[in-house]
Every structure is written in structure tokens, then in C-alpha cells.
C-alpha positions in Angstrom: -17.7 46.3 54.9 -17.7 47.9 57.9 -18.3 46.4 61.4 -19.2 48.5 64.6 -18.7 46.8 67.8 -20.3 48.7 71.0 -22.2 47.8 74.4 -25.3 48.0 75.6 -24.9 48.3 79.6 -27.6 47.0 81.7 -28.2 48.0 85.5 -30.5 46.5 87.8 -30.8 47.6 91.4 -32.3 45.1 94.2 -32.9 45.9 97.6 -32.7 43.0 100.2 -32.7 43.1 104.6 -29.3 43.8 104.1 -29.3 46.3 101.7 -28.6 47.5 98.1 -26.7 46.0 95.5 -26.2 46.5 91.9 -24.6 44.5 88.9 -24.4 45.1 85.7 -23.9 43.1 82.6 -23.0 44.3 78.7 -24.3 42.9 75.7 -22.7 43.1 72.5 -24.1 44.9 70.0 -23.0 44.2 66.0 -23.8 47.0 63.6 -22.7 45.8 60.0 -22.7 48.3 57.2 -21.9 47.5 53.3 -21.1 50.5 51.2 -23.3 50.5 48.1 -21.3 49.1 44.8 -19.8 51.3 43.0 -21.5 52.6 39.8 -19.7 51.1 36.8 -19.9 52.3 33.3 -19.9 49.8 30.8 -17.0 50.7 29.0 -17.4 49.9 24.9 -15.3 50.3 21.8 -15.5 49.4 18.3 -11.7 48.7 17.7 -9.1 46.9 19.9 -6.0 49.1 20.6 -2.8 47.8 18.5 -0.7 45.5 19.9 -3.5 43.1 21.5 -3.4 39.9 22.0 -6.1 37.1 21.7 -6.7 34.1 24.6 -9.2 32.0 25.2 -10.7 30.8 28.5 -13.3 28.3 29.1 -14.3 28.6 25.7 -14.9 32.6 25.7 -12.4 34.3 23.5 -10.8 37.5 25.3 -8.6 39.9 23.5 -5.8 41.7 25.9 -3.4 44.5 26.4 -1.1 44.9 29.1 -3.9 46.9 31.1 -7.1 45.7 29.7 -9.1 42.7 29.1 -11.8 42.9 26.3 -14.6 40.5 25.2 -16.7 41.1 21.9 -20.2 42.7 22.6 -23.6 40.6 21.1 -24.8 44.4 19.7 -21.0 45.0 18.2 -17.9 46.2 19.5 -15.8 45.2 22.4 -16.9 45.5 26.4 -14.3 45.9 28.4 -14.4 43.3 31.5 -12.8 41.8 34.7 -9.6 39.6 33.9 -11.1 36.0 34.3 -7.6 34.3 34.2 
């Protein structure tokens, strides 16, 4: 997220018997911007590399490399996904 922070400066002249004055006051202005998520590519296999290992986690069973957390897929196959641990 990215915040911009500039001010908005007012004048205001008045003129009186004794003559001119000015003031000025600023106003915040807050411009907030989120970047769009990233696209992300569902990422699928249909075997789990050697060496994994199996854990479950609030009753979901995730199978795990040193890199890589994988889940099984209702269509078949393995999704990878976020570590939830």
C-alpha cells in the first residue's frame, strides 16, 4: 500500500479600514493506493516430489518438502498452497 501525504493551501485576502491582511491555512490531503494482487497460477501436480513428508493441521492433511507445502486437489492431483503452520 502506498500512502501520499500532500497540502491543499488555502488563501483568503480581507480588506479592513486598516488595511490588507492574508492567512492561510493547509489541509491534509490522503491519497491511498493498493497495488492490484498479484496474478497467481494455481500450481498442480499429479505426484509429490520424493522425500515428502505428511502433517496434518486442523484436520486437513498437508504433504511437505523443505520448499513446498502441498494439499490434495477434489479433481486429482496435488495444489500447491500457502504454509498454514
Amino acid at each position: 500500500m502506498k500512502t501520499i501525504i500532500s497540502w491543499t493551501v488555502i488563501v483568503a485576502a480581507a480588506v479592513t479600514s486598516v488595511g490588507c491582511f492574508t492567512y492561510e491555512r493547509r489541509t491534509p490531503v490522503v491519497v491511498t493506493t493498493t497495488a492490484p494482487a498479484p496474478i497467481v497460477r494455481e500450481e498442480t501436480v499429479t505426484v509429490l516430489p520424493s522425500g515428502y513428508r505428511t502433517r496434518t493441521y486442523r484436520g486437513t492433511t498437508y504433504y511437505y518438502t523443505r520448499d513446498r507445502v502441498y494439499t490434495t486437489r477434489s479433481t486429482g492431483g496435488y495444489v500447491v498452497v500457502p504454509s498454514p503452520w
